[in-house]
Each structure stands twice: as C-alpha cells, then as structure tokens.
MARVO-468345 format. One record per atom (N, C-alpha, C): atom name; y, x, z. Coordinates in steps of 0.02 Angstrom, whole numbers, plus 50000, padded with zeros to 5 digits. Layout:
TORTOR / atom / y / x / z
TORTOR / CA / Y / X / Z
...
END
This chain:
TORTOR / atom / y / x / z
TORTOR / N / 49941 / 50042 / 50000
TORTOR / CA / 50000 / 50000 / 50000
TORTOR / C / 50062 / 50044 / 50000
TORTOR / N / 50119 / 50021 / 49947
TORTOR / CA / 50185 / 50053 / 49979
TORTOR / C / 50244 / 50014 / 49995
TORTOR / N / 50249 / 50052 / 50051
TORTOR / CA / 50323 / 50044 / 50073
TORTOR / C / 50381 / 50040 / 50043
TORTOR / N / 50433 / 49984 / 50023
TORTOR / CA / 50480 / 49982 / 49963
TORTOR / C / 50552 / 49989 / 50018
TORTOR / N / 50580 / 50027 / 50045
TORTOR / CA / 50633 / 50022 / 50077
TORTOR / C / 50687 / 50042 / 50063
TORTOR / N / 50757 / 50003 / 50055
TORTOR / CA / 50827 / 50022 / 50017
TORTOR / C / 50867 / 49999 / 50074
TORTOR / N / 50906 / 50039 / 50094
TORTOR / CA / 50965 / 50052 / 50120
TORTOR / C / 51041 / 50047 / 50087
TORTOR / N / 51089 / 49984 / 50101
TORTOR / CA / 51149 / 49981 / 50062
TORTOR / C / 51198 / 49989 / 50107
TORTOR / N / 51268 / 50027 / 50084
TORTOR / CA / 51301 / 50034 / 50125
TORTOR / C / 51371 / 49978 / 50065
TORTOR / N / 51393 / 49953 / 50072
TORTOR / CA / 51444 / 49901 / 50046
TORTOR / C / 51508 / 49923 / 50043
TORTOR / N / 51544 / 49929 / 49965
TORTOR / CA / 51632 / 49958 / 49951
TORTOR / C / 51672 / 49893 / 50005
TORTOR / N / 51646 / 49828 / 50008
TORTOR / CA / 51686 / 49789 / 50062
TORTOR / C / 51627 / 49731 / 50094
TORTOR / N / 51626 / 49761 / 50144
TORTOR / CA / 51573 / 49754 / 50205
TORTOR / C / 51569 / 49656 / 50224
TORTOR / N / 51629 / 49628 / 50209
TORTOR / CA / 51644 / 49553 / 50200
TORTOR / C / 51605 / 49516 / 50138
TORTOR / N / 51590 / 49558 / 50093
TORTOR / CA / 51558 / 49532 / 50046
TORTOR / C / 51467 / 49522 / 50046
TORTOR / N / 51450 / 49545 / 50143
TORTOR / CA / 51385 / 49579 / 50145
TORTOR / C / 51333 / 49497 / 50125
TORTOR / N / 51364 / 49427 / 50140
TORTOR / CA / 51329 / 49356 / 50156
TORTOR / C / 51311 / 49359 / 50056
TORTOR / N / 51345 / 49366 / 50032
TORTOR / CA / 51347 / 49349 / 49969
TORTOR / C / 51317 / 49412 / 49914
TORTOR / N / 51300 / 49452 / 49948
TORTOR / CA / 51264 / 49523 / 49910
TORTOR / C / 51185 / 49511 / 49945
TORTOR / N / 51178 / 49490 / 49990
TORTOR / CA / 51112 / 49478 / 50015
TORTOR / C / 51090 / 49428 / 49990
TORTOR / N / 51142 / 49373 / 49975
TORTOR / CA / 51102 / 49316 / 49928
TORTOR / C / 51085 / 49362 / 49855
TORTOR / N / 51105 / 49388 / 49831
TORTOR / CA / 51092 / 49438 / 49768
TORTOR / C / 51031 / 49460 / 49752
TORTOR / N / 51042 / 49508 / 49800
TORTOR / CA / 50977 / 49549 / 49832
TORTOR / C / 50916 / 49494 / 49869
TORTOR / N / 50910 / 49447 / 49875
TORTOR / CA / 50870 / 49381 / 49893
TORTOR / C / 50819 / 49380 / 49832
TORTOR / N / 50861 / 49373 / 49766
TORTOR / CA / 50827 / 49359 / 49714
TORTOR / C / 50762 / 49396 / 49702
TORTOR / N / 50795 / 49457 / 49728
TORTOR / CA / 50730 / 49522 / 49722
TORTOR / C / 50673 / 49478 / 49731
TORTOR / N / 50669 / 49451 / 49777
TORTOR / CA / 50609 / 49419 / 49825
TORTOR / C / 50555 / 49372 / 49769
TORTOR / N / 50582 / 49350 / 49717
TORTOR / CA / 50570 / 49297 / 49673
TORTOR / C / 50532 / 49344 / 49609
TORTOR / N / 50517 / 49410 / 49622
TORTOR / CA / 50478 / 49443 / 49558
TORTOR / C / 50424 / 49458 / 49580
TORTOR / N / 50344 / 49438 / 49528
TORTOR / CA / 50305 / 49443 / 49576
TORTOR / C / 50269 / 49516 / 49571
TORTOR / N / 50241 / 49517 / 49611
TORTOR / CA / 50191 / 49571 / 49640
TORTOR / C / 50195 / 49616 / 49728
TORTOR / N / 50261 / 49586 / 49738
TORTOR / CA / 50275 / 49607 / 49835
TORTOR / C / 50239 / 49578 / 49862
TORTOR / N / 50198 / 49586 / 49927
TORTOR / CA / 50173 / 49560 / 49969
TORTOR / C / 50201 / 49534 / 49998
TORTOR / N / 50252 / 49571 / 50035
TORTOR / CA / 50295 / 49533 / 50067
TORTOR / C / 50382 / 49575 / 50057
TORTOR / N / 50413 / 49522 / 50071
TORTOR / CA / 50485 / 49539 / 50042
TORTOR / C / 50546 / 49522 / 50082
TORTOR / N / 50590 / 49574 / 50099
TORTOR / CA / 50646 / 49528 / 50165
TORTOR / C / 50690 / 49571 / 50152
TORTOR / N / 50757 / 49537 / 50143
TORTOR / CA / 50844 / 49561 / 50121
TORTOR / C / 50854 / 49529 / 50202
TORTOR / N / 50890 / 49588 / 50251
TORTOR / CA / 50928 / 49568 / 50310
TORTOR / C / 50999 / 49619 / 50335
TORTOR / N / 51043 / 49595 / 50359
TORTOR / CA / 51094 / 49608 / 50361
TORTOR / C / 51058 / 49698 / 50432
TORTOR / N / 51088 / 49744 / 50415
TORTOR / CA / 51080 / 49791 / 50482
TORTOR / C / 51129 / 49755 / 50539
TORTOR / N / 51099 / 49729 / 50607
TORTOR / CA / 51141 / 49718 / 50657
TORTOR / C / 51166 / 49789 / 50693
TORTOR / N / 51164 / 49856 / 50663
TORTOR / CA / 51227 / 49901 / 50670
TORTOR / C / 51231 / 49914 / 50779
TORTOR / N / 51162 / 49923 / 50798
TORTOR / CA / 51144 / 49910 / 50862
TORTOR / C / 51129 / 49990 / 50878
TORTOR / N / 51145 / 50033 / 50832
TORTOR / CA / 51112 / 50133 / 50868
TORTOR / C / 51157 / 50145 / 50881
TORTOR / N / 51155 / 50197 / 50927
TORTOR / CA / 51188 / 50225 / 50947
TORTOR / C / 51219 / 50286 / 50934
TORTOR / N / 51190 / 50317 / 50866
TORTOR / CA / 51214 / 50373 / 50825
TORTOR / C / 51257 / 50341 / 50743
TORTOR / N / 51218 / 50298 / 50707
TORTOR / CA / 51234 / 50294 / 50657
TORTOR / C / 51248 / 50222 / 50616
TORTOR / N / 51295 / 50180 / 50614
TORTOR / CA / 51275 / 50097 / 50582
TORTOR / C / 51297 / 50108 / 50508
TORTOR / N / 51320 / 50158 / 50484
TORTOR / CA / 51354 / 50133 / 50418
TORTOR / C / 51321 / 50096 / 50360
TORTOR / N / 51237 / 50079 / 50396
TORTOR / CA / 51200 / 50053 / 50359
TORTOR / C / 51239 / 49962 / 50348
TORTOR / N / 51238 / 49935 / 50295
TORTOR / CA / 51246 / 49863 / 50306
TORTOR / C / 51190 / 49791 / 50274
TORTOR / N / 51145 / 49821 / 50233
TORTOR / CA / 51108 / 49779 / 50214
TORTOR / C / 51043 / 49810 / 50204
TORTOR / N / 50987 / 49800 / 50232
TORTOR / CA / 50915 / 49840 / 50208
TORTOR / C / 50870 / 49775 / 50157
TORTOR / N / 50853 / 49827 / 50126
TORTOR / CA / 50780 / 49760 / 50069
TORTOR / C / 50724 / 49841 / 50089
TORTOR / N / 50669 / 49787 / 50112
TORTOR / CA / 50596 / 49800 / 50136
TORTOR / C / 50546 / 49746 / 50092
TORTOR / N / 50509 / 49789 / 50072
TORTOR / CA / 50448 / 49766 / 50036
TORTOR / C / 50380 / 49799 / 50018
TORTOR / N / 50332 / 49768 / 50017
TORTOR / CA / 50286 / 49793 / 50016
TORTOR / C / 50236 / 49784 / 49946
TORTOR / N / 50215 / 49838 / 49908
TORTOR / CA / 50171 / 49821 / 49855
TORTOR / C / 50100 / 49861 / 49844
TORTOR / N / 50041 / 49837 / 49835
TORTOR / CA / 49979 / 49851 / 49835
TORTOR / C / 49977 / 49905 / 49816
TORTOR / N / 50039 / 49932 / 49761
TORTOR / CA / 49992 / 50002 / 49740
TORTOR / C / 50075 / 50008 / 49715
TORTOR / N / 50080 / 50081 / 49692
TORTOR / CA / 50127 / 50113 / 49671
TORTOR / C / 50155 / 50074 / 49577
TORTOR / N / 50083 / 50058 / 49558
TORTOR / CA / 50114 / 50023 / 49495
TORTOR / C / 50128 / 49956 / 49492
TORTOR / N / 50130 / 49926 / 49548
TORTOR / CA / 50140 / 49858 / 49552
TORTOR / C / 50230 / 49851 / 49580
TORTOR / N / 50263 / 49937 / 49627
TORTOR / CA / 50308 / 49946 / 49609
TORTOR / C / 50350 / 49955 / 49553
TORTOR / N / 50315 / 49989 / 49509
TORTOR / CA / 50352 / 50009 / 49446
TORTOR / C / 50374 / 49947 / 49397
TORTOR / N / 50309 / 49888 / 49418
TORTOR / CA / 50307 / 49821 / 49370
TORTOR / C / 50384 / 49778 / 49386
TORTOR / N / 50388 / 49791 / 49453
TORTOR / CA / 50438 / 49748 / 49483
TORTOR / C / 50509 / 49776 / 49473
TORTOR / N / 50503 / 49843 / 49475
TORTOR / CA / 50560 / 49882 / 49434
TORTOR / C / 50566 / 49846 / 49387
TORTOR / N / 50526 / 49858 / 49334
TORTOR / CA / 50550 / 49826 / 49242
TORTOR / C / 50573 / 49766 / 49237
TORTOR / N / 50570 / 49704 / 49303
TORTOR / CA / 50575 / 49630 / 49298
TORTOR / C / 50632 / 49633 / 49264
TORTOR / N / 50655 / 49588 / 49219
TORTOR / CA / 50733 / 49592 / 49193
TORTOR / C / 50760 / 49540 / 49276
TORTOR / N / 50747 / 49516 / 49309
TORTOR / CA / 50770 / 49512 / 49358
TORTOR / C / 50807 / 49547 / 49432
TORTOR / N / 50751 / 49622 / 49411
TORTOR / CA / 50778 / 49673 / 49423
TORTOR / C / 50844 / 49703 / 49417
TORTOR / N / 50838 / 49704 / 49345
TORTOR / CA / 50890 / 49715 / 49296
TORTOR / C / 50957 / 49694 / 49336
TORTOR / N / 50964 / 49624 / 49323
TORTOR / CA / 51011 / 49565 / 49315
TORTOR / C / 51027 / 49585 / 49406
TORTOR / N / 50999 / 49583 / 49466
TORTOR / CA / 51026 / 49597 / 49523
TORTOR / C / 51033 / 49657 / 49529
TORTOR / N / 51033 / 49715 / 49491
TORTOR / CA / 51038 / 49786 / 49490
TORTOR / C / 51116 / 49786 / 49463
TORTOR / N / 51134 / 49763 / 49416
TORTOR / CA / 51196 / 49749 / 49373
TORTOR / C / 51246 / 49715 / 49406
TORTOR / N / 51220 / 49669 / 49449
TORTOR / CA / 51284 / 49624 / 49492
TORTOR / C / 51285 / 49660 / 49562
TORTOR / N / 51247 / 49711 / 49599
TORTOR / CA / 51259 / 49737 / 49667
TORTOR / C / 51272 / 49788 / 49664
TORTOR / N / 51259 / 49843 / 49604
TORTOR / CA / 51277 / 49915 / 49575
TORTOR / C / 51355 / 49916 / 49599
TORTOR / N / 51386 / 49869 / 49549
TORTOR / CA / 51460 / 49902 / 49576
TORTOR / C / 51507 / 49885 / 49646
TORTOR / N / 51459 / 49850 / 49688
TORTOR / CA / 51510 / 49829 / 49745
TORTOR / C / 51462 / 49873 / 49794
TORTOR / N / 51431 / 49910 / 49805
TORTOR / CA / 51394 / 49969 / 49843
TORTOR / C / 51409 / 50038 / 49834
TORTOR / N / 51435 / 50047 / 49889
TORTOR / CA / 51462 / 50112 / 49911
TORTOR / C / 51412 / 50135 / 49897
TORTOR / N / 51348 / 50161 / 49933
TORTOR / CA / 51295 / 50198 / 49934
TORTOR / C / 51226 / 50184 / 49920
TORTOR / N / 51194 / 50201 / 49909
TORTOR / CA / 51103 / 50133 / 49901
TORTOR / C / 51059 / 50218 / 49932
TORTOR / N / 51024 / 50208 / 49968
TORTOR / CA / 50964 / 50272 / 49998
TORTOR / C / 50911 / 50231 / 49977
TORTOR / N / 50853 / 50259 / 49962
TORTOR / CA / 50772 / 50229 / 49947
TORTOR / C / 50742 / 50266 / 49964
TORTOR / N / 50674 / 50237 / 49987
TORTOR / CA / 50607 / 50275 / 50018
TORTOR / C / 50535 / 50231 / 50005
TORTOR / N / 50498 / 50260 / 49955
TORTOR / CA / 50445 / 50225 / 49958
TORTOR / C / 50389 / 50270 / 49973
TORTOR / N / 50365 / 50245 / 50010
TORTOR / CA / 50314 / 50278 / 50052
TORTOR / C / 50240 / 50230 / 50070
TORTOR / N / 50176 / 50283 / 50061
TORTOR / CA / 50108 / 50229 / 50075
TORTOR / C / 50114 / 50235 / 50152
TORTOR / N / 50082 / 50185 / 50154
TORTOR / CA / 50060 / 50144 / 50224
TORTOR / C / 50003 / 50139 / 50242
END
C-alpha cells in the first residue's frame, strides 16, 4: 500500500474553506482506498505554516500514477496551482 500525503501552505490562508472544497474533488477519482482533504488545526508547537493536508491511500504505486493522469486531476491541479504558496509530497509504503 502507499501512502499519498500533500502538504499545502496557501498565498491567502482565507481562501483555505473553498480550496479544500477543490481539493475534495480529488476524493471522486477512483482507485484510493481511502481519501481525506482537512484543514491543519496549526496545534505544534514548533511549526503550523502547514494549512491544508490531502491523505490517501492506494494499493500499489500504479494505482497512484492512474489517479495522477485523471483529467480530474488535471482540472483541480489547474484551479489550486496558483493560489498555493507551497505544496510538499511524500508517498511512502505502508
């Protein structure tokens, strides 16, 4: 199994309710096991500049790559690209 984890940091942090509906869509391409867009509640004590994480999980490394190509992908890649300061990723087996 891997681990699908993205880290967003937001150009205006007010816009975070309406970029997570965005990033929601992700949820709607299939092959994740399981799939969750949630706001970081910004609760450490070293570091919050995180503001939105997407976690997901897919059976195998090419069932990531499938969900990459979704033109749905695409289409929420194109509308959250330019209002994100930063994006970090880590996919990792489990």
């Amino acid at each position: 199994m891997i681990r699908h984890i993205v880290f967003f940091t937001l150009k205006d942090p007010r816009e975070a309710a309406e970029i997570t509906a965005h990033l929601k869509r992700l949820g709607t391409i299939p092959g994740s096991t399981l799939f969750e867009v949630t706001p970081n509640h910004k609760a450490d004590l070293f570091g919050n500049e995180i503001d939105i994480v997407v976690y997901a999980e897919f059976p195998d490394i090419e069932a990531l790559h499938a969900y990459k190509r979704h033109p749905t992908y695409m289409d929420v890649t194109n509308t959250v690209r330019p209002r994100r300061e930063l994006r970090f990723a880590a996919d990792v087996e489990a």
